[in-house]
ZAMARGU-4260 file (C-alpha; in steps of 0.2 Angstrom, whole numbers, plus 5000, padded with zeros to 4 digits):
<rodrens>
0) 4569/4745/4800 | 4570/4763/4800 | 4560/4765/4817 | 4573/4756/4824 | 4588/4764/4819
5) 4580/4781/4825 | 4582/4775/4844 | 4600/4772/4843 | 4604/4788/4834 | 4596/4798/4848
10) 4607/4789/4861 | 4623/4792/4853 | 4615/4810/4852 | 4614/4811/4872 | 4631/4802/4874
15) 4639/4815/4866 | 4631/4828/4875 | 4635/4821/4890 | 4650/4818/4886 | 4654/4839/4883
20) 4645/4843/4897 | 4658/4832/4907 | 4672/4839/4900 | 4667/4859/4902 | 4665/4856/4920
25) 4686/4849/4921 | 4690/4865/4910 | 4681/4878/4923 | 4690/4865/4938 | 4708/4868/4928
30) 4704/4885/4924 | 4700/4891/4941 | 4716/4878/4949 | 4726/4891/4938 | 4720/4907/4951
35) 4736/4905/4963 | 4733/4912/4981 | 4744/4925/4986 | 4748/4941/4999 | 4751/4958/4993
40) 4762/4972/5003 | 4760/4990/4998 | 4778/4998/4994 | 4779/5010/5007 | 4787/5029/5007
45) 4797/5032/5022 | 4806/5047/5031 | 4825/5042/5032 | 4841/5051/5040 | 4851/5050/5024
50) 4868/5050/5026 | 4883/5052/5016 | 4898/5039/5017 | 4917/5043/5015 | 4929/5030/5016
55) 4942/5028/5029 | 4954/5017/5039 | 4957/5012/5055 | 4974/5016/5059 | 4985/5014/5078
60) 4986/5028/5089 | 5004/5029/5085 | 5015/5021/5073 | 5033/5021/5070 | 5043/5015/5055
65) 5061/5012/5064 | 5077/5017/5055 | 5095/5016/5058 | 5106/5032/5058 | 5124/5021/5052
70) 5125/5008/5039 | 5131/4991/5044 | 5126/4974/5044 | 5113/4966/5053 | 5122/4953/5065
75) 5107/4948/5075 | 5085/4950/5074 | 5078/4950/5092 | 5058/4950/5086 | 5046/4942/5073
80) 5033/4947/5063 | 5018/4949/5077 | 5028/4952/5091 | 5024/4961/5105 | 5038/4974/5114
85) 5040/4984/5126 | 5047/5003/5126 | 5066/5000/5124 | 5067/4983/5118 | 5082/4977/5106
90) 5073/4974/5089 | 5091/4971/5081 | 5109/4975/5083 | 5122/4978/5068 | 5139/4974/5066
95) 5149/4984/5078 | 5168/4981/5070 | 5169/4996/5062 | 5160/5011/5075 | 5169/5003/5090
100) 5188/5005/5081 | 5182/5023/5076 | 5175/5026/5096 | 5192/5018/5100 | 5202/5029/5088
105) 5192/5046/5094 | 5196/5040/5114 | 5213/5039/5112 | 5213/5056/5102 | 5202/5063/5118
110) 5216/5055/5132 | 5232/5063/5122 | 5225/5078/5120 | 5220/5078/5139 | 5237/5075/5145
115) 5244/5088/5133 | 5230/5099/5142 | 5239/5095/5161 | 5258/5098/5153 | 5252/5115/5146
120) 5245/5119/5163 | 5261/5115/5174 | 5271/5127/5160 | 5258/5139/5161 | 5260/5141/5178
125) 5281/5140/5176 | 5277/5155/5163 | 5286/5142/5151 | 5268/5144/5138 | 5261/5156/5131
130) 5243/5159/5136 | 5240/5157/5117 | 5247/5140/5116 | 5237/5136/5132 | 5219/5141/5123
135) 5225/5130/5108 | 5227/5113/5117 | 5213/5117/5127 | 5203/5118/5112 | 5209/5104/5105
140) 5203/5093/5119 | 5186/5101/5118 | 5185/5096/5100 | 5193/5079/5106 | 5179/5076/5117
145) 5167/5080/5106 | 5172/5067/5094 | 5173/5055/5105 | 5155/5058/5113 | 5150/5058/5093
150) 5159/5041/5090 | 5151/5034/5106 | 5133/5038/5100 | 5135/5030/5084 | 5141/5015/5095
155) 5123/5014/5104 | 5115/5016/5087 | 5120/5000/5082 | 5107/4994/5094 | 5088/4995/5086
160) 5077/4997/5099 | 5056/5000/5100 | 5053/5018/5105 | 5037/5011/5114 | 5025/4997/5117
165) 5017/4989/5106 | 5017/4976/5090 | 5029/4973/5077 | 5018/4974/5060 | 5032/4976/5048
170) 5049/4966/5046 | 5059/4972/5031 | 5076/4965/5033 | 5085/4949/5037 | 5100/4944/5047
175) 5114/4949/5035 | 5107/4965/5026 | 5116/4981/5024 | 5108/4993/5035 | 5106/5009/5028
180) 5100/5025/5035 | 5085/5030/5027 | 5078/5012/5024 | 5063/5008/5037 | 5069/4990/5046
185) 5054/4988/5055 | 5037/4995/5058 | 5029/4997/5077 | 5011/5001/5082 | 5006/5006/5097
190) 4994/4996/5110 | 4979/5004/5115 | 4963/5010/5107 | 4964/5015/5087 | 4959/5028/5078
195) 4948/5031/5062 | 4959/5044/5048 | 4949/5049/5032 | 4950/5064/5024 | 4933/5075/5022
200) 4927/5084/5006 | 4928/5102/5005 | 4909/5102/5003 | 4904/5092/5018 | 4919/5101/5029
205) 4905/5112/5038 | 4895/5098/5044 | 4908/5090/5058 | 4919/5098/5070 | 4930/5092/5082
210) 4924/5083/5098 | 4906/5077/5088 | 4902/5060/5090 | 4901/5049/5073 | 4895/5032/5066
215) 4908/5021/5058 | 4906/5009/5049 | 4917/4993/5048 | 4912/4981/5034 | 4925/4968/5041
220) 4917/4965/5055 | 4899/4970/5050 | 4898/4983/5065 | 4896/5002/5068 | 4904/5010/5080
225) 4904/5027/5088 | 4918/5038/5086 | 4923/5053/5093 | 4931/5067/5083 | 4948/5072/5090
230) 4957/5079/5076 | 4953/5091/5063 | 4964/5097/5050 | 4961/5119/5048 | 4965/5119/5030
235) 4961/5110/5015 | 4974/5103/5005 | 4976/5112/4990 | 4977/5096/4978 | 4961/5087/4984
240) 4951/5101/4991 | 4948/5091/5007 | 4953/5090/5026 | 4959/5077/5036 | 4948/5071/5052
245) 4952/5058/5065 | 4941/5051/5078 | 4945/5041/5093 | 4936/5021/5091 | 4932/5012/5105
250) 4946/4999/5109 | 4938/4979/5102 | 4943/4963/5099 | 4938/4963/5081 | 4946/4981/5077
255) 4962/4982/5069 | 4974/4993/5062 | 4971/4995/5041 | 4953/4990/5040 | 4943/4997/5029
260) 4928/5009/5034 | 4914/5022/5031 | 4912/5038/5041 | 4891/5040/5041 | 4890/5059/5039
265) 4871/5063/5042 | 4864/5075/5027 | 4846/5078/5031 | 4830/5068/5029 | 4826/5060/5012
270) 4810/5052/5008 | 4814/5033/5003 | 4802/5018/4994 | 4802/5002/5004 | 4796/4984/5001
275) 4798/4967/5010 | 4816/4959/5008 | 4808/4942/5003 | 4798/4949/4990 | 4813/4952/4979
280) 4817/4940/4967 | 4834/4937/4963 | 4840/4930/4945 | 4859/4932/4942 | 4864/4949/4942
285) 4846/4956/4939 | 4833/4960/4954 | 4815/4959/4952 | 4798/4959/4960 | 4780/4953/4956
290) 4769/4969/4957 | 4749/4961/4959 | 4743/4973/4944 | 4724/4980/4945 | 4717/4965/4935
295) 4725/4952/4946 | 4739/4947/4937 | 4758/4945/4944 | 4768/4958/4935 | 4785/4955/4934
300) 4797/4972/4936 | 4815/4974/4935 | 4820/4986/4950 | 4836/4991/4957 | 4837/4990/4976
305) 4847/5001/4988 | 4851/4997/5009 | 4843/4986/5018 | 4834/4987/5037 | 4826/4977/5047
310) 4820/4965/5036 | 4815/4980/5023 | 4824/4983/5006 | 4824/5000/4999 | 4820/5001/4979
315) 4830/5016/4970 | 4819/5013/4955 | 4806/5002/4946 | 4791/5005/4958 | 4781/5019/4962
320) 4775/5020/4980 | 4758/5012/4984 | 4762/4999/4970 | 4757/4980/4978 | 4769/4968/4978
325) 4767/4950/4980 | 4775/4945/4995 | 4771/4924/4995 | 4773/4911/4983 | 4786/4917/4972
330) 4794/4902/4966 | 4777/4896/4958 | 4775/4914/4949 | 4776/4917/4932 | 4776/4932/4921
335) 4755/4936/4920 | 4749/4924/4931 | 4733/4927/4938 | 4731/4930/4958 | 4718/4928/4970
340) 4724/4941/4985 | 4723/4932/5003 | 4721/4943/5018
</rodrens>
């Protein structure tokens, strides 16, 4: 009875064996499925033209804020908001009641002393004035017809009209306001090619001078343009230490009058560290790469990032150049992972 117990025990024995043996060979297949495949890129130094930016705006080649010299009420609005004039155009008229009895009032004045002026000269003649009384009448008509001239000009004032072509970009008042001198009505800006006003640290006043070509910088419209310094200011203002520059921009159909924008003063090369774009790994406000460590595992490193070009993100810190950085298969990555590098 024992001999026969004996064989079985010995073929439970081998089952069992077998049985590891199977199940060492799946842990070595699962262990080596955990190697993922990926591609490295070096983080590479580069020789850049750094540049300084000071912000601007892009302003029309002239603009007007247009006022009234009497105070009356606006009787009638000629333009909207957006409309285009032309040099002498009617952009409101006031109520005319009260200039026009004054002009009415001073030409009468002006017409009796004129007469008095032709009866002084007949008794003049007849010896029957004095010269004395003849230069006092005569003075009185010049004063007259000064007056009346004055009265008359504040006649044609009561019509607002655009001092040259363009667009109207500001409306402040509405039919039935009291005019005031003093108080801007409307604003005009003139057509043609604008202009880029920004005022220039004291520091970086040396590196530009008028007639130098300059890259702008419109974030609106994501494009640089070239700009040509027409204006320089020779002195600094003594509150912010700076000077005033304007340069001519090229006239576009995407340019207008108060964008923002960056004047791209160049300030010497600077070294800069470079990696791919897409091997940057965004995670709410934080930005990281994977760098393929020396015992091939994914580190993942906080960085902060700086411009980008040409499919190439600058990295202001977190990597030291040289460092690789995996570049594929980012979204199957985890903190320590092991990697096989592919060619």
């Amino acid at each position: 009875m024992k001999f026969l117990k004996l064989p079985v025990m010995l073929f439970a024995l081998l089952l069992l064996l077998a049985g590891c043996g199977g199940s060492s060979k799946e842990q070595s297949a699962a262990r080596s499925s955990d190697i993922k495949k990926v591609t490295v890129v070096a983080a590479e130094q580069r020789a850049l033209m750094d540049v300084q930016k000071i912000m601007g705006t892009v302003e029309a080649r002239s603009r007007a804020q247009i006022e009234t010299k009497v105070q009356a009420r606006v009787e009638r609005i000629a333009v909207a908001l957006g409309s285009r004039v032309q040099a002498g155009d009617v952009l409101a008229e006031l109520d005319t009641r009260d200039i026009t009895a004054r002009y009415r009032q001073t030409q009468a004045v002006y017409e009796q002393a004129a007469q008095d002026l032709k009866r002084f000269e007949t008794l003049l003649s007849q010896q029957a004035a004095t010269q004395q009384e003849f230069d006092g009448v005569k003075m009185r008509v010049a004063v007259a017809e000064a007056n009346r001239q004055e009265a008359e000009a504040m006649l044609s004032y009561a019509r607002i009209v655009a001092p040259f072509s363009g667009v109207v970009t500001e409306k402040m008042i509405d039919r039935g306001d009291l005019a005031i001198p003093g108080r801007p009505l409307f604003t005009v800006e003139q057509d043609g090619t604008p202009r880029f006003v920004l005022t220039i640290p004291e520091s970086s006043a040396e590196r530009i001078a008028r007639g130098d070509s300059v890259k702008i910088e419109i974030p609106a419209s994501d494009t640089i343009l070239t700009g040509v310094v027409t204006e320089l200011s020779p002195s600094a203002d003594p509150m912010t230490r700076s000077y005033q520059v304007k340069a001519d921009l090229p006239s576009t159909a995407r340019l207008r009058p108060g964008q923002f924008g960056r004047l791209l003063l160049p300030t010497g090369e600077a070294n800069a560290l470079f990696v791919p774009s897409g091997a940057i790994v965004r995670r709410g406000q934080m930005e990281l790469v994977y760098v393929a460590t020396n015992d091939n595992r994914a580190s993942l490193r906080m960085v902060r990032t700086g411009r980008e070009m040409s499919g190439w993100t600058e990295i202001l810190s977190g990597l030291n150049p040289g460092e690789d950085i995996v570049t594929s298969g980012l979204s199957e990555l985890s903190d320590g992972d092991q990697i096989e590098r592919q060619p």
